[in-house]
N, CA, C and O atoms as a MOPAC input file, in Angstrom:
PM7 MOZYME 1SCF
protein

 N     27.57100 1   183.07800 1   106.35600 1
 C     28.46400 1   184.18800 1   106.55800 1
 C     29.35100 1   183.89200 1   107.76900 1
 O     28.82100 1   183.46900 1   108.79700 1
 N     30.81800 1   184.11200 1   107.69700 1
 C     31.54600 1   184.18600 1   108.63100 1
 C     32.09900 1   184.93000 1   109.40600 1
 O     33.23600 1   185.25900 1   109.06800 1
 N     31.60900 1   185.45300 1   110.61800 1
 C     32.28900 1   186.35900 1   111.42800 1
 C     34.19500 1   186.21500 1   111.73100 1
 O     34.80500 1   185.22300 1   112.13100 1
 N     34.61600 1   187.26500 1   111.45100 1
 C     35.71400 1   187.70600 1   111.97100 1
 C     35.86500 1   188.56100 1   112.78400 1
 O     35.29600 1   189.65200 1   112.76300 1
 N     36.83100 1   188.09400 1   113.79500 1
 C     37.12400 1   189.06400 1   114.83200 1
 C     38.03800 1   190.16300 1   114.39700 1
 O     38.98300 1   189.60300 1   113.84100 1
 N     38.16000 1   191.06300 1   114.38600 1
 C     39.43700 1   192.57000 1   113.70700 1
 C     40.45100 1   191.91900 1   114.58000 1
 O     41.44700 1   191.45300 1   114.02700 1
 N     40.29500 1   191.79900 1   116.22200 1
 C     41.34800 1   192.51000 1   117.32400 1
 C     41.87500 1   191.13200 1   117.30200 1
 O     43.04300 1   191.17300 1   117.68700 1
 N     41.50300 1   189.90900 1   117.00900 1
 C     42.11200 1   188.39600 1   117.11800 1
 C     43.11000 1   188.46700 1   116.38700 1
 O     43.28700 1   189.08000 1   115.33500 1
 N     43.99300 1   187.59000 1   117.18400 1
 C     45.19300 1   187.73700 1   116.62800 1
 C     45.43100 1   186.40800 1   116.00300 1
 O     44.76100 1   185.43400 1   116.34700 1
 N     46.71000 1   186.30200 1   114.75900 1
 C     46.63000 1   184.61900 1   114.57900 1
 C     47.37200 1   183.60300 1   114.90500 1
 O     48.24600 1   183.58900 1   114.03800 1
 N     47.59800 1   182.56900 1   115.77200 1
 C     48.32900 1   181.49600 1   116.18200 1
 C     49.16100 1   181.38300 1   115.31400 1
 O     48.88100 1   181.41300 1   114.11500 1
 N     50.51400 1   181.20900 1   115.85400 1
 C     51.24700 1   180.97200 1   114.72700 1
 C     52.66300 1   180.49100 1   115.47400 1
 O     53.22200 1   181.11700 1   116.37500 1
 N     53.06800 1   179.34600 1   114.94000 1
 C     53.76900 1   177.98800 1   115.81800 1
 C     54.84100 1   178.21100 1   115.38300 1
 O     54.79300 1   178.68600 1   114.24800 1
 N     56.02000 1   178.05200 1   115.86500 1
 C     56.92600 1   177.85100 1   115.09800 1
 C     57.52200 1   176.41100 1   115.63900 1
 O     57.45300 1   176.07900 1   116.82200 1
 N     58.08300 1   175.65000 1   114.66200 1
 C     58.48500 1   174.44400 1   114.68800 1
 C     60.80000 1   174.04200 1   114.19000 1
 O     61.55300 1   173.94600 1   113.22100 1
 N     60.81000 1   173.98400 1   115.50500 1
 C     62.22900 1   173.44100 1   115.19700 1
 C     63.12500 1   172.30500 1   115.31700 1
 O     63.36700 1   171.92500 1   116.46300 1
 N     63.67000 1   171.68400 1   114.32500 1
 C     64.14800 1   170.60800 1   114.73700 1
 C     65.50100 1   170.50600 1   114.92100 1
 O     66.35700 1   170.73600 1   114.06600 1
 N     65.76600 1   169.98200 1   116.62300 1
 C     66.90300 1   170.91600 1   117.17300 1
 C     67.57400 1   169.25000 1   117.69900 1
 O     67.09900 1   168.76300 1   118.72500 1
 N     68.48300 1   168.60800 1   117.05900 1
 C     69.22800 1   167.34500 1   117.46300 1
 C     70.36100 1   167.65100 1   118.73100 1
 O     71.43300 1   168.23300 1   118.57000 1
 N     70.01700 1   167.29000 1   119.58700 1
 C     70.28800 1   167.71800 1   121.13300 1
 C     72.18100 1   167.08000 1   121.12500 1
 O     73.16400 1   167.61700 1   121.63700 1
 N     72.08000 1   165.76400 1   120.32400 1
 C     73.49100 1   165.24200 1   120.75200 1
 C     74.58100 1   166.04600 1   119.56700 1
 O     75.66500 1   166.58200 1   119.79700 1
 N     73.98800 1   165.92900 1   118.50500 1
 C     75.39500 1   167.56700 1   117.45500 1
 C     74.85400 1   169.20400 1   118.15000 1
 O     75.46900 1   170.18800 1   117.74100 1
 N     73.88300 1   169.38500 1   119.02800 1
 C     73.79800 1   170.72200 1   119.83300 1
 C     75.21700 1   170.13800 1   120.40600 1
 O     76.30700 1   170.57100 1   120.03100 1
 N     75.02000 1   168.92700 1   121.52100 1
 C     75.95900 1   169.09000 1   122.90800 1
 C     77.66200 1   169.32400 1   122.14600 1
 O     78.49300 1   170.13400 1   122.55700 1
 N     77.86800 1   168.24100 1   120.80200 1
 C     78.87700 1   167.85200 1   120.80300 1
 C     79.53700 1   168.89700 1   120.13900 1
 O     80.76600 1   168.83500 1   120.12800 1
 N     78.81700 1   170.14300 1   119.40800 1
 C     79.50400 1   171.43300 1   119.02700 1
 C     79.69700 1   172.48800 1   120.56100 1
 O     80.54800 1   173.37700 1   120.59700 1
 N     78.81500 1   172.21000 1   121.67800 1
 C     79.07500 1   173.28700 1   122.04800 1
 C     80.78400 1   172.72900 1   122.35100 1
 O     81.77400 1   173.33000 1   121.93400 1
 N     80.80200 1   171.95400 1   122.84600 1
 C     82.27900 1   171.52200 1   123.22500 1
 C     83.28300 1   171.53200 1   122.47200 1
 O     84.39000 1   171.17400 1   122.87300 1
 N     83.07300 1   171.91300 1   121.35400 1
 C     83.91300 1   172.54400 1   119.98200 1
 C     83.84400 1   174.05100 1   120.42600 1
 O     85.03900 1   174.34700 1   120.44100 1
 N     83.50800 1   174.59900 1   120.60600 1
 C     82.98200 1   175.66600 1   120.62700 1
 C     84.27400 1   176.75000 1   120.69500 1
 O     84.97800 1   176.57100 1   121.68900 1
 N     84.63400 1   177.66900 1   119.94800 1
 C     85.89300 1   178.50500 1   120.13900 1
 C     87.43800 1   177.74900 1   119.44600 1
 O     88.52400 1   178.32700 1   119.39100 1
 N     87.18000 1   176.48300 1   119.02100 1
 C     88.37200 1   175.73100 1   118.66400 1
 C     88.21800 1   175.34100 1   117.05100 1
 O     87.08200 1   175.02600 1   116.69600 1
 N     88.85700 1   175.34000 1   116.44300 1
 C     89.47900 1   175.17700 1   114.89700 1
 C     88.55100 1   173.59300 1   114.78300 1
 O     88.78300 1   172.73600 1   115.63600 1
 N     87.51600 1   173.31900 1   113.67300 1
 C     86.94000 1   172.54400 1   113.50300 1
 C     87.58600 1   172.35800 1   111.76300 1
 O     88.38100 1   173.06300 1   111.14000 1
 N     86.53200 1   170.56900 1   111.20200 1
 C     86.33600 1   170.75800 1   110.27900 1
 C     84.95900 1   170.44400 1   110.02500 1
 O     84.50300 1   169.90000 1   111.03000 1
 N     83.96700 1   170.56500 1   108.97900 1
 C     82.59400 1   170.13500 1   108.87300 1
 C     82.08800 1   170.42200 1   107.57100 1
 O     81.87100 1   171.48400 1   106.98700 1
 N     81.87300 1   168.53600 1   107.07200 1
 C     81.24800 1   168.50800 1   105.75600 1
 C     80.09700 1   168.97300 1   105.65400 1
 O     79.42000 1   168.94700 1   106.68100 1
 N     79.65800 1   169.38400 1   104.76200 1
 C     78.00900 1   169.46500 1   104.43900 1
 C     77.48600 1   169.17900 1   103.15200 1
 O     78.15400 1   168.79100 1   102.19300 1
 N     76.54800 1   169.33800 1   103.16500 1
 C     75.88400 1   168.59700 1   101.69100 1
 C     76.32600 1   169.19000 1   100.74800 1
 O     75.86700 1   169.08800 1    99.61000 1
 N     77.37300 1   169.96800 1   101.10300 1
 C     77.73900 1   170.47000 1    99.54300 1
 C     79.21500 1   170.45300 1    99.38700 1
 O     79.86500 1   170.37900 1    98.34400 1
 N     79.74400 1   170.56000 1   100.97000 1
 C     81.42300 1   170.52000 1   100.50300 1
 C     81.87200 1   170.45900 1   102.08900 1
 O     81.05900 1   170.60600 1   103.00200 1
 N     83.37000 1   170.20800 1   102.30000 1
 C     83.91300 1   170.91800 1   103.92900 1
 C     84.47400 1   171.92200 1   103.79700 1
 O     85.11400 1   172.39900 1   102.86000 1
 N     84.10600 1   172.43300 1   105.26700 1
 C     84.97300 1   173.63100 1   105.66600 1
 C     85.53000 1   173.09500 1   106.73700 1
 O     85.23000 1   172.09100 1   107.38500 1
 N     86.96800 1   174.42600 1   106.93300 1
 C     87.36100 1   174.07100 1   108.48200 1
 C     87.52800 1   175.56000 1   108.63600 1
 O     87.63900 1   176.29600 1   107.65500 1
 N     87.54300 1   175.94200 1   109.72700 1
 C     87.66800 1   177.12900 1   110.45900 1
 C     87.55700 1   176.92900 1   112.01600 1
 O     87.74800 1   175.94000 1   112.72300 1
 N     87.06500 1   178.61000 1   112.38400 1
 C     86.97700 1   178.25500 1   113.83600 1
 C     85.53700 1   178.37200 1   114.16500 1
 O     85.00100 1   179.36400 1   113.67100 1
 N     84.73600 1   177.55700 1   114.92000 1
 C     83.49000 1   177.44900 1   115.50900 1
 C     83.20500 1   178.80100 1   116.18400 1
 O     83.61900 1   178.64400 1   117.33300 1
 N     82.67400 1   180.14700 1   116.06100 1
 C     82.55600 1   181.05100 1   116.69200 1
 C     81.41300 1   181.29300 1   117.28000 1
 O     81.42100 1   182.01300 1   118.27800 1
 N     80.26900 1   180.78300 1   116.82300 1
 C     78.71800 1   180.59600 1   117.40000 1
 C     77.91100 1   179.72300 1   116.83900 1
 O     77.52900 1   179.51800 1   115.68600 1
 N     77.69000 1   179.16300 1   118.04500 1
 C     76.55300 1   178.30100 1   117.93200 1
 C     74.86700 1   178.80200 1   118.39700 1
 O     74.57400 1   179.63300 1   119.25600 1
 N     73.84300 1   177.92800 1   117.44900 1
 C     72.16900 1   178.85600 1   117.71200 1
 C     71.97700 1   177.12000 1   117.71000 1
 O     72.76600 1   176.28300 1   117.27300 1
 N     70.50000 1   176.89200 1   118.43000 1
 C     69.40100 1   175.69800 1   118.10000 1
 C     69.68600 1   175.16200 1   116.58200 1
 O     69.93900 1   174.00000 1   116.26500 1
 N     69.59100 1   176.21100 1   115.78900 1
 C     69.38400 1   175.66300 1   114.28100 1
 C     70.36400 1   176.08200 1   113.08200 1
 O     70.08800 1   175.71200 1   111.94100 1
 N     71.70900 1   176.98700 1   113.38000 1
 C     72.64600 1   177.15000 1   112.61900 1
 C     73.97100 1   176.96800 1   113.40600 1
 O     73.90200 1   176.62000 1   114.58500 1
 N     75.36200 1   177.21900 1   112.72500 1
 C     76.76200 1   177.39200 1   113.31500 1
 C     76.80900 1   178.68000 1   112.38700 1
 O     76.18000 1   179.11600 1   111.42300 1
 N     78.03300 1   179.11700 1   113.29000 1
 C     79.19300 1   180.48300 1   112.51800 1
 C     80.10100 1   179.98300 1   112.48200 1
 O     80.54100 1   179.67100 1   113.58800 1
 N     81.15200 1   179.49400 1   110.96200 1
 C     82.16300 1   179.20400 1   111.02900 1
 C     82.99500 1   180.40600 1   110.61600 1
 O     82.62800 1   181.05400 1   109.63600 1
 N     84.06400 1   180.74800 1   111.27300 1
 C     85.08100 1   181.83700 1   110.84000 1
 C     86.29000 1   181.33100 1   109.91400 1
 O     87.41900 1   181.15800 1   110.37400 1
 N     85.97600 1   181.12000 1   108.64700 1
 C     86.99700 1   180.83400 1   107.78400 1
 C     87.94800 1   181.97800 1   107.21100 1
 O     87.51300 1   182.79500 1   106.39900 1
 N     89.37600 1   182.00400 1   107.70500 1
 C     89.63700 1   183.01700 1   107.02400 1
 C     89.32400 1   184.53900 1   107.38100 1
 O     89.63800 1   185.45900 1   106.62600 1
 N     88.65500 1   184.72700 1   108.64000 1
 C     88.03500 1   186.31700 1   108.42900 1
 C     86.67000 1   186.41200 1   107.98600 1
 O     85.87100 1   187.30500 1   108.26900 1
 N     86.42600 1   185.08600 1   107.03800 1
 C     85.05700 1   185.16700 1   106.75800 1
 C     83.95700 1   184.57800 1   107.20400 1
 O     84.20500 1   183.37200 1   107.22400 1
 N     82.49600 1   184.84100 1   107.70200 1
 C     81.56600 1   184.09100 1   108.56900 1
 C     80.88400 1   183.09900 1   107.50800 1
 O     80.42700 1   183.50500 1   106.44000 1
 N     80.86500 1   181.91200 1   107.86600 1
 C     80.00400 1   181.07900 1   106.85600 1
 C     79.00600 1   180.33600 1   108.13200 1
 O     79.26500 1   179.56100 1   109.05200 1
 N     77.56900 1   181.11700 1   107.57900 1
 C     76.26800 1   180.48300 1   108.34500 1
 C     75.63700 1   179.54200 1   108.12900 1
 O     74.56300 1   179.66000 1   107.53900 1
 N     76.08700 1   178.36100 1   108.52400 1
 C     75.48000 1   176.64000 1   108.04600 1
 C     74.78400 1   176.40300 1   108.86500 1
 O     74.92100 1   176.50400 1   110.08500 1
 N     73.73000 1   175.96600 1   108.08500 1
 C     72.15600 1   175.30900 1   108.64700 1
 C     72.49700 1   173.68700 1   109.59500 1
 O     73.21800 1   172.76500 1   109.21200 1
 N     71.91200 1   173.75400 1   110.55400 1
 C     72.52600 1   172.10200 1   111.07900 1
 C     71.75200 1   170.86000 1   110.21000 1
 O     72.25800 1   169.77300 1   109.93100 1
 N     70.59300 1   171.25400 1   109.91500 1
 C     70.43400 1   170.28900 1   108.68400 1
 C     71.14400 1   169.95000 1   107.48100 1
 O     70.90100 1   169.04400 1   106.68400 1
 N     72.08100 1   170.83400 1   107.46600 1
 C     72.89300 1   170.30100 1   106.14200 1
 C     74.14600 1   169.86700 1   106.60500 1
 O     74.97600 1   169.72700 1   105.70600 1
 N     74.51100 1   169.62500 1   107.69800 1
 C     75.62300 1   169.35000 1   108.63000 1
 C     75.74600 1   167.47500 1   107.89000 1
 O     74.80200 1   166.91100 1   107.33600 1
 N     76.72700 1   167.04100 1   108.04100 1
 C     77.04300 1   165.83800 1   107.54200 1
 C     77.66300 1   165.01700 1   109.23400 1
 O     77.04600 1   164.24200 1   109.96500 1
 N     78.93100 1   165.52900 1   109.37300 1
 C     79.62200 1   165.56100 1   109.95700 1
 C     80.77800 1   166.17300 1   110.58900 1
 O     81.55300 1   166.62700 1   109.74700 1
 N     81.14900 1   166.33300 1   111.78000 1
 C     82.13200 1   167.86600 1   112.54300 1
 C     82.91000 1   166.73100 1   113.36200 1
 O     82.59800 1   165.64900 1   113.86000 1
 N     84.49800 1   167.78200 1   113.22500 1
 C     85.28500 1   166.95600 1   114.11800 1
 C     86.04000 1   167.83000 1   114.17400 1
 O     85.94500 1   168.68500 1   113.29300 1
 N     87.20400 1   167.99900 1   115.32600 1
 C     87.99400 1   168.72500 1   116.05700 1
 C     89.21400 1   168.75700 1   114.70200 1
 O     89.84800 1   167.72400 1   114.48800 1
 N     89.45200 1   169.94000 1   113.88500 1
 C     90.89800 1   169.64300 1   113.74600 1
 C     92.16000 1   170.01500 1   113.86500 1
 O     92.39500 1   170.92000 1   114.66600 1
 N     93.08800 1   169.51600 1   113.23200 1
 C     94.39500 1   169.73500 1   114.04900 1
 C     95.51200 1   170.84700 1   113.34100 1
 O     96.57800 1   171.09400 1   113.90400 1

C-alpha cells in the first residue's frame, strides 16, 4: 500500500529552449519593419514584442504569434 500525502504538492518543471544569439539579435530588431521565414512561409511586418519563446509580428494591423522554433531566419527590411 502506498501512502499519499493530501497537502503535497506536485513538482512540476518547466523546460525552455531559449537560443540566446536569435533572443539578442531580435531584440535589436526590436520596433523596426522586419522580414522572417518560417517553416511554413515569410512574413514581414513590424517586430512589436519579443518573449524567451515567441515574437509579435504586426502585419498590417494584424498580430501574428510565431514560435522561435519555427523561426528559419529574420533580417532587417527595407
Amino acid at each position: 500500500m502506498v501512502k499519499v500525502n493530501p497537502n503535497s504538492q506536485p513538482n512540476v518543471v518547466f523546460v525552455s529552449n531559449v537560443e540566446s544569439y536569435l533572443y539578442q539579435q531580435l531584440m535589436r530588431l526590436n520596433g523596426k519593419h522586419i522580414a522572417v521565414q518560417t517553416t511554413r512561409s515569410t512574413l514581414q511586418g513590424i517586430l512589436t514584442m519579443l518573449t524567451p519563446d515567441h515574437i509579435v509580428l504586426d502585419v498590417s494591423g494584424t498580430p501574428f504569434f510565431i514560435r522561435n522554433q519555427q523561426i528559419v531566419w529574420v533580417t532587417q527590411a527595407l
